[in-house]
N, C-alpha and C positions, 0 to 999 in steps of 0.2 A: 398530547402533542397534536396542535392542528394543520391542516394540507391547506395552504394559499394558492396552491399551483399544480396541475392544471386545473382544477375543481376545488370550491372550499367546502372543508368540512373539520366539524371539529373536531373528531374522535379519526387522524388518519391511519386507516393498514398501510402501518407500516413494510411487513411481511410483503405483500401487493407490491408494493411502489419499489422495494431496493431486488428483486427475487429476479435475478436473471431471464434473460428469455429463452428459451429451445434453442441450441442453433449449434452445432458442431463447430463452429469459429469458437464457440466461447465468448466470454463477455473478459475485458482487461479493464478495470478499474482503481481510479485514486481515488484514497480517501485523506483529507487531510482537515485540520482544525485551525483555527489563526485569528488572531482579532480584527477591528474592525480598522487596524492600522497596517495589520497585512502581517504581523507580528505572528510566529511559527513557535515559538519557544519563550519560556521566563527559565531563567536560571539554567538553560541545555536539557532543558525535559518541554514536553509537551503537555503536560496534565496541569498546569499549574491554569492553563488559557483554557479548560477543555472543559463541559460543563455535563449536567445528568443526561440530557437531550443528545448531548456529541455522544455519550459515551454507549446510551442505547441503541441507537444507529451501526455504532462502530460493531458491537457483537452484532446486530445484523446482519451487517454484510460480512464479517467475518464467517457467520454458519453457511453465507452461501457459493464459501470460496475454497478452491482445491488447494490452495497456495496462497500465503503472503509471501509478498514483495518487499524487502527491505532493501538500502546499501548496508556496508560494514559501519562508517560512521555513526550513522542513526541508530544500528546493530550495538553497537557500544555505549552509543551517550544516553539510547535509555533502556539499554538491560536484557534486551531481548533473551528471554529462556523456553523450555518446551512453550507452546501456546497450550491456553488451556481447551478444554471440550468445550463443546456450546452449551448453555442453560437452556433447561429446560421451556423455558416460555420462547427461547428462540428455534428451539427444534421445531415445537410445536407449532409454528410459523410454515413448518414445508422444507425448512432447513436442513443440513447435514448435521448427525449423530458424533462424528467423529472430529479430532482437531484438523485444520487445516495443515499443510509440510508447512514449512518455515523455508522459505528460501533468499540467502542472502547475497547479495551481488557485490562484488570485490575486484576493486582495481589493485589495492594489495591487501596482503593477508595480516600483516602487522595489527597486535594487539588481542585478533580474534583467540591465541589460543590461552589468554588469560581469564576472557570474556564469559557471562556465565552461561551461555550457551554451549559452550565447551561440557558444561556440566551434563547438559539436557541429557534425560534418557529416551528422547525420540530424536529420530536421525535428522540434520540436518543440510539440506542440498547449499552447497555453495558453487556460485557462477563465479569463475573468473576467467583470465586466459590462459594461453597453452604455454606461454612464461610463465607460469606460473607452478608447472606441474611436480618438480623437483621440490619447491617449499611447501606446496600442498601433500604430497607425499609425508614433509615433517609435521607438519601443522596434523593432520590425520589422528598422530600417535597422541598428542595433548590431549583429546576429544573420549567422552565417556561413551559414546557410541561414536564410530566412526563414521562422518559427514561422507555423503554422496558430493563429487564434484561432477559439475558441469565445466567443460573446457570451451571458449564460445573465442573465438577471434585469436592471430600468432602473439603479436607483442601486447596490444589493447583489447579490452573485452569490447566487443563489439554487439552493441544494444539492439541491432537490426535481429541476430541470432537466437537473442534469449528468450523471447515467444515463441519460435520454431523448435528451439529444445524443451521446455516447458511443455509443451504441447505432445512430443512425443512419450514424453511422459505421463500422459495421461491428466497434465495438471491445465484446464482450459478455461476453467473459472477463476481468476487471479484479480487479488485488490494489492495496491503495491502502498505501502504508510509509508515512503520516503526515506531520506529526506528530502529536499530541495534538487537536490544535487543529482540525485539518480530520476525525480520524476522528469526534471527539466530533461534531463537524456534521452529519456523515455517518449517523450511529447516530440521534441525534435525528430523521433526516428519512426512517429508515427506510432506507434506501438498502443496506445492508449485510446479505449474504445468511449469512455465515460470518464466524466468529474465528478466525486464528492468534495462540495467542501465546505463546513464548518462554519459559520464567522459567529464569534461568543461575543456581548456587550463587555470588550475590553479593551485596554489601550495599555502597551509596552513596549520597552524597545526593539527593534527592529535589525535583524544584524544581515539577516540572508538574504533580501530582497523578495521574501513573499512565497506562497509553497513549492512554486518552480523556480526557485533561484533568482538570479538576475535578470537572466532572461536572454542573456547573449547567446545560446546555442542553438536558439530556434526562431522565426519569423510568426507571420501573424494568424494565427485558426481561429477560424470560424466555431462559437457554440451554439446546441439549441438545448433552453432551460428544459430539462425533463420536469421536472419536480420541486417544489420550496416548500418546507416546513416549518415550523416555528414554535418553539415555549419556552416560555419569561423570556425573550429577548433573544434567543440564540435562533441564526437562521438557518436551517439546513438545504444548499442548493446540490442539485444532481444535473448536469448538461451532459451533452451527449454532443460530441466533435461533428462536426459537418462536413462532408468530405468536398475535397475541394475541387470543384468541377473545372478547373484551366487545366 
């Protein structure tokens, strides 16, 4: 894999380029994959668009994260179960030894207790609201390890919250894999320090309007390109949000 950006070289550390900085804030990061039509998904899975290159990256930043970020949607349509440990060429990168939590964000709870995460034998954190605490109490009992809930907002979860509870959990390094629906939230409410994203030499249809949805729940941000990668064809960008000085 080569580095086009900021520097070229053909042989990039990777490890280097995605590996957090020191900083008690913690680093909140997307990472997502899409073709070059903006396409998120073939068939309701995401690997079908996703390529060797995406998928090396993706354990990367995964060893350097306290917590994935999922919704329930995304949580269901592709499978989500315990995550696994990091490989060893990615430990040995600087990485963490152990898996990241799973944590899944829920406007409702339908369908999770059929879901095979249900199954996982590592606990699972779910964020939803404090409506929600009576069926999360039933939802509890389905689960092979009982899920941590996070309660974040009265009637709607509220997305300003869920990096303030995360955090006091200890969880400060966070990449969030979507879908659509939850980064777009995400982005609107500020909450997102960096972009990964993907784009594979492919073209398919298009149903969601792109990794952040449509794009109606948020206005216009500013990026700055950290990083571009590339092999056979797939290009890996990393930008970093610019905060907005008005």
């Amino acid at each position: 894999m080569r580095q086009l950006f900021p520097a070229c070289d053909d042989h990039a550390d990777i490890g280097a380029i995605y590996r957090p900085p020191s900083s008690e804030r913690g680093l909140w990061r997307t990472n997502m994959v899409a073709t070059v039509n903006g396409a998120v998904e073939f068939g309701g899975v995401s690997r079908p668009i996703s390529s060797s290159a995406d998928r090396q990256v993706f354990r990367v930043i995964r060893t350097y994260a306290d917590a994935v970020v999922i919704g329930r949607g995304n949580a269901l349509a592709e499978g989500y179960a315990a995550l696994p440990r990091p490989m060893a060429p990615e430990v040995a990168m600087g990485g963490r030894d152990t898996a990241p939590r799973l944590v899944v964000v829920a406007r409702s709870l339908d369908g999770l207790a059929a879901a095979p995460l249900a199954a996982s034998t590592e606990q699972v954190i779910i964020a939803t609201s404090r409506s929600k605490e009576e069926e999360a109490e039933a939802l509890a009992r389905s689960f092979e390890v009982e899920p941590a809930f996070v309660f974040i907002g009265n009637e709607e979860l509220e997305a300003r919250q869920l990096r303030a509870a995360l955090d006091g959990l200890g969880l400060r390094n966070v990449v969030c894999e979507g879908g659509p629906t939850l980064l777009g939230i995400l982005l609107a409410n500020q909450a997102i320090d960096e972009i990964c994203l993907t784009v594979t030499p492919m073209v398919a249809p298009s149903h969601h309007g792109g990794p952040f949805g449509p794009g109606g729940n948020f206005g216009l941000f500013r990026l700055e390109l950290a990083s571009l990668l590339e092999e056979e064809g797939t290009l890996l960008y990393r930008y970093r949000l610019v905060a907005d000085e008005h």
